[in-house]
N, C-alpha and C positions, 0 to 999 in steps of 0.2 A: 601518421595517426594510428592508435594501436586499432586493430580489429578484432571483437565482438563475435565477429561471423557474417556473412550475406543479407543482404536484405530481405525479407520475406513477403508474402501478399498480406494485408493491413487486414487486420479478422472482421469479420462482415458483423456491423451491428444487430442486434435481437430485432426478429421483427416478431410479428403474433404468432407463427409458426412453431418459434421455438423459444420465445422469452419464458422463464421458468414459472411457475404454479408454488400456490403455498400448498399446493399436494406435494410435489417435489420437495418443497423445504420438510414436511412428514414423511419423509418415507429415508431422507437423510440421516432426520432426529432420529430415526427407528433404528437404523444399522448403526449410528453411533452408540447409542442405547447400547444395544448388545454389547459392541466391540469394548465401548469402554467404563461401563458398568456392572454387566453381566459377568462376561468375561472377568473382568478385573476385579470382581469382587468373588467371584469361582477361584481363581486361582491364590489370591490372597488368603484366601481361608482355608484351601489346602495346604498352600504350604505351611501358615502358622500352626494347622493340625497335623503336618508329621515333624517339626519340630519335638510338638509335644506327644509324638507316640501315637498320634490316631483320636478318634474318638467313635461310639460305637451310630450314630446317624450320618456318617460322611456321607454313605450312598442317596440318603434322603436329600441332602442337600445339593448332590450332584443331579438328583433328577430336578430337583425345580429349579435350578439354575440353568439345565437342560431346557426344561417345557420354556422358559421364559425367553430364553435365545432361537427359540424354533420360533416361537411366536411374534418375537420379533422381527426375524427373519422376514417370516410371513408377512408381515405387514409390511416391512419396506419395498419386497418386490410388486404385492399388489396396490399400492398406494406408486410406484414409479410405473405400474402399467396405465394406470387411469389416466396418470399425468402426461403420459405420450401423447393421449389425446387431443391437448390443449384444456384439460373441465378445470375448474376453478378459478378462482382471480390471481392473475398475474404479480408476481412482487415487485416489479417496476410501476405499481400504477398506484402506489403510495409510498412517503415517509415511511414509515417504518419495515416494508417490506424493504424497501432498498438500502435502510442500516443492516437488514438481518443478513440482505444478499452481499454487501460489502465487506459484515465480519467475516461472517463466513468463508468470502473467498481470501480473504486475510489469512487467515488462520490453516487451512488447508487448500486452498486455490488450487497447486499445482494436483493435487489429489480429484480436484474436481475434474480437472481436464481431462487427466485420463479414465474416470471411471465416470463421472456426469458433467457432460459438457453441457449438458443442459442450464445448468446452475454454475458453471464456469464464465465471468465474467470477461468481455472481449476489450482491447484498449480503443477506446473512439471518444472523438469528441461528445460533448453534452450540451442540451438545452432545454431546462423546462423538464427535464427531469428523464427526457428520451437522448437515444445515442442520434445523432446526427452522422448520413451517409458522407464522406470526404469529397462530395462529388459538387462542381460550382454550383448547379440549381439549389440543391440540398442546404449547401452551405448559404447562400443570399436567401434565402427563406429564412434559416434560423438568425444571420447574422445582415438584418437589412441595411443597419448602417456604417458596415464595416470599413475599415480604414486601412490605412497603407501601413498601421503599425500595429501588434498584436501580442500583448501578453497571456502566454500560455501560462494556464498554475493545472498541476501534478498534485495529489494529496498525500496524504501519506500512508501506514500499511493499517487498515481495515476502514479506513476512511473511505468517503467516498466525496463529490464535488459539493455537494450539500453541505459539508461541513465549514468551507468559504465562509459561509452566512451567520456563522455562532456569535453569539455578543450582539448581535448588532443592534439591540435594544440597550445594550448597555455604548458602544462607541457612535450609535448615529449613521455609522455609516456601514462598508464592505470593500474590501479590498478592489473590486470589480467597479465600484462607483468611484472610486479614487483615480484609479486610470485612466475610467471615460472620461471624467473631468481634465486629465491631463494632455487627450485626445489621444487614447490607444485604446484598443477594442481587447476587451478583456474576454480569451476564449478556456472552456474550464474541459478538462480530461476527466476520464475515467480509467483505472486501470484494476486489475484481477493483482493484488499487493500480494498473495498469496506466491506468487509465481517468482522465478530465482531473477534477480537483478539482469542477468545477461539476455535472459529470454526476453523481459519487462523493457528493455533497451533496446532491440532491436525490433520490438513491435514500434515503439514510440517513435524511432529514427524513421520508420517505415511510413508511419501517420503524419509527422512530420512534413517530410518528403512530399506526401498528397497533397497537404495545408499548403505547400506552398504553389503547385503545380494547378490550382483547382482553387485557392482564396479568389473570391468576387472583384479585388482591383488587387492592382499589383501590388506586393508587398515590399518595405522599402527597409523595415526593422524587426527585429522580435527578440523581446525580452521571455527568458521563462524564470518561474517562480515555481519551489517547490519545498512543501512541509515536510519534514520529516525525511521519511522512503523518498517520499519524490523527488526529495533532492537528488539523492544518490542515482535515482530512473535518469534525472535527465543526466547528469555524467553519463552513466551508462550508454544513452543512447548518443551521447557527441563522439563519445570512441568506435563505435561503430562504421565499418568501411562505408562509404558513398560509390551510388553509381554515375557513369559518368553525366557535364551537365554541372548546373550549378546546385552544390547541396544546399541544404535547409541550413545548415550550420554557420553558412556565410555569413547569413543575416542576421544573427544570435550578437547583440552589442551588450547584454546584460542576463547574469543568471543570479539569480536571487536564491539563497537556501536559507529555512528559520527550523532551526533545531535540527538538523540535520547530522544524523554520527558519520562524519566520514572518516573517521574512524575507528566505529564501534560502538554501540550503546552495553552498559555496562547489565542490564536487564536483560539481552539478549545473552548476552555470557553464562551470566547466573544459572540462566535455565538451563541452558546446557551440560553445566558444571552438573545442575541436581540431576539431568534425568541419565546421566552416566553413575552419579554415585547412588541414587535408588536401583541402577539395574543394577547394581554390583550384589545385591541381598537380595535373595529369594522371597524374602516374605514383604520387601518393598516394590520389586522391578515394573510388578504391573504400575504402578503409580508412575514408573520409570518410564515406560512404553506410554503413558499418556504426555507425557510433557515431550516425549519426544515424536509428537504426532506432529509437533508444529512443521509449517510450509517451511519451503527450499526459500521464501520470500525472510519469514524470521529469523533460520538461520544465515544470510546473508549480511542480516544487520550486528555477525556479532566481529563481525574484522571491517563492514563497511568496503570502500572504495581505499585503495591507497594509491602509490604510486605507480601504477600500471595503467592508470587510466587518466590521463594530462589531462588539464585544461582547456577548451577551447581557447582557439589562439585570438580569434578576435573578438573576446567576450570580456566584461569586466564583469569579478567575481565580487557578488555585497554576500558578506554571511553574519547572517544572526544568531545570537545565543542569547538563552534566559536564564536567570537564576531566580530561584523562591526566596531568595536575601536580596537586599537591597545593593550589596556590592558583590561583583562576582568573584573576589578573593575573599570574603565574610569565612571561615572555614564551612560551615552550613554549605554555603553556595557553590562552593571549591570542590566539595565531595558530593553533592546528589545534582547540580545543575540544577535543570528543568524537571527535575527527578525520573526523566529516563535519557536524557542524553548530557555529559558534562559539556563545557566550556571550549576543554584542550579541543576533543572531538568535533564538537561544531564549527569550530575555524580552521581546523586541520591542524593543529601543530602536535606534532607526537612527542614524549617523552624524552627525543635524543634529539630535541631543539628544530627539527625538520619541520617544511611550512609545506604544504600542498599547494598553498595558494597565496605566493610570496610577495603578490601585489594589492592582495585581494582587501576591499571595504570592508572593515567588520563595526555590527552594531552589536552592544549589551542592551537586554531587554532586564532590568531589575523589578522584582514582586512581583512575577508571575511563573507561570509553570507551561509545561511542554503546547498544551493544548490551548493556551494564551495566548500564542504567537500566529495563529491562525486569523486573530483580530485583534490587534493591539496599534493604539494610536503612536507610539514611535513609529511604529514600522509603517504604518497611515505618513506620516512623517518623510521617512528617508525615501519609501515609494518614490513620495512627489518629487526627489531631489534628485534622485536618480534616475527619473526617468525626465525630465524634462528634456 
């Protein structure tokens, strides 16, 4: 099996000590402010002004773009000293703090880690909207009527577990109530999506590992499900080395992916494409240097997983695709997919006829889009058929 790298210690979930403050999330706003506002609009106007020779207020404009960077400055450090303390309400203790803490670490994740681990989201299970310790008590407290079978769902990159539940005034139900009906205990992840695929893979093989070591009765099967990134998280973390002992991977008899590039989302490319061609022009590059702020976790999605990273051998592979057409050869549907991941991509077949996954179940989801397949009655559907 290929390796990843070693298995690490499973990141300790937030407790009140150090779960982040919506001071913290200001003092972030603040230095982004600068960095890509200030900044970017300083230098954008210089250079459009020596293109054209100058002009006779440049210094004026340089000092208030100055004052305004100094003062922001100022604020981010004293707004992230307050926040050490613990003062303000926590972003985990609502909805909408916890989309802001999910984009966010989407988006720049690995940047958190190294400069605010404060607001760096750790990989742990969830319930009720808190991480749940990997440890048996912890676990039979959140999961009291846990079973010998467990499907794990992954979300995708700026998601977060909450996002499970979308639709569900429109389909009635949730992916999580389809399970328990089928008699599998539906357990939900959280992951920091900002962070590179390999890192995000061997947290989760690590989490894993605990789940199995530490579930409340013995576990006899586990299926995982994963939107989008999460697909590609759990590959990632089945190529991961195990230590010795029986791994988590054993018991993996089904992995479910809906919308999932593995091989590349074509929006992750683009970006890339623009923020190399804005840096190439002086009077664009700032713009360039913003697109290219995205996390190690976005660039990841623009080659996906390929063939370096096999399949679980004793897993059967179901993969879903959507199209906004009704048929996935419509041309509409053929060219934008789910309109951020195609077809080819989500079943793995690349352009020179190669299958990633040459035994693998696949479903077409038609008339709906990327963020549909998160709750969509086919996939309500094959669940039930495939997990039976």
């Amino acid at each position: 099996m290929h390796s990843f790298g070693t298995l690490r210690r499973v990141s300790t979930p937030l407790d009140a000590g150090t779960a982040p403050t919506y001071l913290d999330a200001f003092s972030l706003l603040s230095e982004v402010a600068d960095e890509l506002v200030v900044q970017s609009v300083r230098d954008t106007h210089d250079a459009w002004a020596d293109r054209f020779g100058g002009y006779p207020g440049r210094s004026i404009t340089t000092a208030v773009c100055g004052g305004l960077s100094l003062g922001l400055r100022a604020a981010s450090a004293g707004l992230g000293r307050v926040a050490e303390t613990g003062a303000g309400p926590r972003l985990e203790d609502g909805p909408r703090g916890r989309f802001v803490s999910s984009a966010v670490n989407g988006l720049i994740g690995d940047r958190l880690v190294a400069e605010r681990p404060r607001l760096a989201i750790p990989m742990a299970v969830r319930s009720e909207g808190r991480d749940v310790l990997p440890e048996r008590d912890a676990l039979a407290r959140a999961f009291p009527e846990a079973g010998g079978r467990i499907v794990v769902f992954v979300h995708g990159l700026c998601e977060n577990e909450s996002y499970w539940n979308r639709w569900r005034e429109r389909t009635g139900t949730t992916y999580a109530e389809t399970v328990t009906a089928a008699g599998w205990t539906p357990v939900f992840l959280r992951a920091n999506t900002g962070l590179g695929l390999r890192e995000n893979g061997v947290a989760l093989s690590a989490l894993m590992q605990r789940l199995v070591e530490e579930w409340p009765t013995e576990l006899e099967r586990i299926a995982l499900v994963g939107h989008s990134m999460g697909g590609l998280i759990l590959r990632a973390a089945g190529a991961v080395a195990h230590p010795a002992g029986r791994p988590w991977a054993d018991l993996v008899s089904d992995v479910v992916t809906l919308g999932t590039p593995h091989l590349g989302a074509p929006i992750a490319r683009g970006i890339g494409h623009g923020s190399r061609g804005l840096g190439r022009v002086r009077e664009t590059a700032a713009f360039g240097r913003i697109l290219d702020l995205r996390s190690t976790g976005v660039h990841d999605l623009v080659a996906g997983l390929a063939e370096d990273v096999p399949p679980l051998p004793h897993a059967r592979y179901r993969l879903v695709a959507a199209t906004v057409t009704a048929r996935k050869r419509h041309p509409v549907g053929h060219v934008v997919g789910d309109l951020l991941v195609r077809v080819p991509s989500a079943y793995g077949h690349d352009r020179h006829g190669r299958q990633l996954f040459p035994d693998a179940d696949v479903l077409h989801v038609g008339r709906t889009d990327h963020f549909g397949l998160l709750n969509h009655p086919e996939v309500h559907r094959a669940l039930r058929d495939w997990l039976a």
